[in-house]
C-alpha positions, 0 to 999 in steps of 0.5 A: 465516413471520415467522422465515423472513421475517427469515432471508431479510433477514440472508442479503440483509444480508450478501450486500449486504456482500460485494458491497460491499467486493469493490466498493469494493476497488480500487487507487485506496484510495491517493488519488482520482487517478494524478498521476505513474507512473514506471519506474525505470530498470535502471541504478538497479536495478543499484545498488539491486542493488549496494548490497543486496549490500554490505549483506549481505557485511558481515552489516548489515540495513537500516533506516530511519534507515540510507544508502540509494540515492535516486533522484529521479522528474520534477518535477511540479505539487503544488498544494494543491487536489490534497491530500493526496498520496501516495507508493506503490512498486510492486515486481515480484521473484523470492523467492530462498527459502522465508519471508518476502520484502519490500524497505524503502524511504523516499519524500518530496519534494525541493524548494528542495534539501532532501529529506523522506522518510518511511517506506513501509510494506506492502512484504512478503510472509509466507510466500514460496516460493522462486522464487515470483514477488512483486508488493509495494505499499507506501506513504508516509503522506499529506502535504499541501501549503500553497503552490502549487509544482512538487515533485520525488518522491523514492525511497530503497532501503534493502534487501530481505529475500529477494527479488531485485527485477526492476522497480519502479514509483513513483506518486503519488496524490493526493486521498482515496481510498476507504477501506482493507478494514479501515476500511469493515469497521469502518464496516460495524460496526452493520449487522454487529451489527444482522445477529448480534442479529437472528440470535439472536433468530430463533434464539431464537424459534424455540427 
């Protein structure tokens, strides 16, 4: 009875684990609030388009540090009590054959008429088929603001990897968000190791 007891206990355990991240799981992971969203237009897609192409004719990939082609979302109030803030490219596109497709970007904040960009990370898809419709969601580390001012978010292209782009989305979050999968996966962490111990000792006694 007490064996069966405790079975019952971890399967609730890990129940109660799934449900929770399935839960918690949710686009608000990039900041607590949705302060901007914006389209880009077509006809900074069609340079986007154009500058890939140069790109590829001349066989050069791109990079980070490489030109790129900006394009500047409305300015917006930063204030500081909206901290941190976060940059994040949502990118609809058509994978133009089979393997890996993504695009690279830079995002930052133009204020005082200098530009601070820093890298977007996650815009990548493994193992697309060709034709295959792609939703990317890449974002910018959080940067937080000391003085209270109207800021201007900032976007730069840089290339693709196998992919046509057919719409792109530019937002900004701001505040802490929730955890990310693998960050609540680790906060789980003892009640995870509690589960396994407490398996093997019902395995145990029962042997």
């Amino acid at each position: 009875m007490r064996a069966t007891w405790l079975r019952a206990g971890a399967a609730a355990l890990v129940l109660s684990f799934v449900a929770w991240v399935q839960a918690a799981d949710a686009p608000s992971v990039y900041g607590k609030r949705l302060v901007q969203s914006s389209d880009v237009p077509t006809e900074v897609l069609a340079r986007f388009a154009e500058h890939d192409a140069k790109l590829k004719s001349k066989g050069e990939k791109p990079g980070f540090m490489s030109f790129g082609v900006d394009w500047m979302a409305p300015e917006m109030p930063a204030p500081s009590e909206g901290n941190p803030y976060r940059l994040v490219v949502r990118v609809e596109g058509t994978a133009l054959s089979d393997g890996d497709a993504g695009s690279l970007w830079t995002a930052g904040w133009a204020e005082n008429g200098q530009t601070r960009v820093f890298p977007v990370s996650g815009a990548l898809k493994s193992g697309a088929k060709a034709g295959e419709r792609i939703e990317l969601v890449g974002a910018s580390g959080p940067v937080s603001f000391k003085e209270d001012r109207s800021r201007v978010p900032a976007l730069s292209f840089q290339g693709t990897q196998n992919l046509r782009i057919d719409q792109v989305k530019f937002e900004v979050w701001g505040g802490i968000g929730k955890s990310s999968f693998v960050e609540r996966l680790w906060a789980f962490s003892p009640l995870l190791v509690g589960v396994v111990f407490l398996g093997l000792f019902v395995w145990w006694r029962r042997g």
